[in-house]
C-alpha positions in Angstrom: 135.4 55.8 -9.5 136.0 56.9 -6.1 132.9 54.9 -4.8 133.0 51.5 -6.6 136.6 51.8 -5.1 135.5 52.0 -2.0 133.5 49.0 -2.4 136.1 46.9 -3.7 138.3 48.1 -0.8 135.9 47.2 1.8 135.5 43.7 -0.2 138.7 43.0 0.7 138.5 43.5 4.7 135.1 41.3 4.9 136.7 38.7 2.6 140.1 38.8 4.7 142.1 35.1 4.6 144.4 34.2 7.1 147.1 33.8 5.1 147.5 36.4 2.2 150.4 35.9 -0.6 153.3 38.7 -1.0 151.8 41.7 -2.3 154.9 43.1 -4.7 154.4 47.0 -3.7 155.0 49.8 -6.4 158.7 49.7 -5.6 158.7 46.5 -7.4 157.8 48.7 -10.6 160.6 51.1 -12.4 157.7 52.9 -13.9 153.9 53.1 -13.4 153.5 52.0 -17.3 155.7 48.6 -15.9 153.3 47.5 -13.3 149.9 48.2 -15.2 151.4 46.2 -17.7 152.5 43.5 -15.1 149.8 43.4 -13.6 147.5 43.3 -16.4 149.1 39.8 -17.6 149.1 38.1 -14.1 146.1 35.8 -13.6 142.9 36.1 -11.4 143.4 40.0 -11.4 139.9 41.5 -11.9 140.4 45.3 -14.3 138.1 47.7 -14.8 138.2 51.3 -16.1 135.9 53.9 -13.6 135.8 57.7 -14.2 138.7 57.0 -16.8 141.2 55.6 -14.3 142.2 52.0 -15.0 141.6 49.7 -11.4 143.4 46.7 -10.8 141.5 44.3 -8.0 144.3 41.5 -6.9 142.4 39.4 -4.4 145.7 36.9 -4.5 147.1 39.9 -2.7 144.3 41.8 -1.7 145.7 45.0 -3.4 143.5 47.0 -5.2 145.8 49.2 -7.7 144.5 52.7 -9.1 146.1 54.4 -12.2 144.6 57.9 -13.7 143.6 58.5 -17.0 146.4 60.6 -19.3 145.2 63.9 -18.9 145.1 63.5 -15.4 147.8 65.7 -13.2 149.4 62.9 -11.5 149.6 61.0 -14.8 151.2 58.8 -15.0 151.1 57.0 -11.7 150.1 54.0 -10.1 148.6 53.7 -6.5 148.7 50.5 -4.5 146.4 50.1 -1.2 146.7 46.8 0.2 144.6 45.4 2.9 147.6 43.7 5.6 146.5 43.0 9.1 148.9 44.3 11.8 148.1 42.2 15.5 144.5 42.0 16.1 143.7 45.7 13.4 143.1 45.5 9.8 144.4 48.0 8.5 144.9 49.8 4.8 148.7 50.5 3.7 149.0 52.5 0.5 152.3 52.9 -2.0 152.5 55.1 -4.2 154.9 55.5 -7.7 153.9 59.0 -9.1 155.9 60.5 -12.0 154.2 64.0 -12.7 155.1 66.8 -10.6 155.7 66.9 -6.7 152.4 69.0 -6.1 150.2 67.0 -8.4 151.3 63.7 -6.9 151.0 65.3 -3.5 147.7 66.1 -3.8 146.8 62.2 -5.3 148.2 61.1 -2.2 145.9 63.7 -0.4 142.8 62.3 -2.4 143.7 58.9 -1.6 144.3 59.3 2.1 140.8 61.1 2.4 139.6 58.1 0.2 141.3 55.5 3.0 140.4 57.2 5.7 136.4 56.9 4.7 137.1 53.4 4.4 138.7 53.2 8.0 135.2 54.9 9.5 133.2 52.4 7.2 135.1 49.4 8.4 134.7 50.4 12.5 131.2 50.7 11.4 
């Protein structure tokens, strides 16, 4: 999962338009359930399911939305990275709506930072 996520990720920056639609962030969610289901019925969204988690690819917003598989310690959770540039940097923000424990989510947000920060050396690169 982790690689094909990557890809998808680095997608994004080389395909980066100038003008990029409101990305709703996972604040816009009351529960990670809510927003898989949300953004399972919006249009042009590209799912798959890698390694058992469910990925969500929203090029409208260039969002790229990551929930684990049940079973998983952070379940259930969804995890938003979005692509947003910031002056002359591209750069990856990342939200994250987590409702399993505060170690399990804080060590998804670790994986996902290490996951980010690959993608920052790959995108200097």
């Amino acid at each position: 999962m982790r690689g094909i996520t990557l890809a998808a990720l680095l997608g994004f920056v080389v395909a980066f338009p100038s003008s990029v639609a409101a990305a709703p962030d996972t604040a816009s969610y009351p529960t990670a359930a809510a927003a898989l289901e949300s953004l399972r019925a919006k249009p042009g969204v590209k799912s798959s399911v890698q390694s058992g988690w469910t990925v969500i690819e929203d090029g409208a917003t260039l969002s790229l939305w990551s929930f684990p598989p049940k079973g998983h310690p952070a379940y259930p959770a969804a995890i938003q990275r979005r692509v947003v540039q910031e002056g002359s940097e591209v750069v990856i923000r990342m939200n994250v709506l987590c409702e399993a424990s505060k170690a399990a989510c804080d060590a998804l947000v670790a994986d996902f930072e290490g996951l980010n920060g690959r993608v920052r050396k790959e995108m200097q690169r």
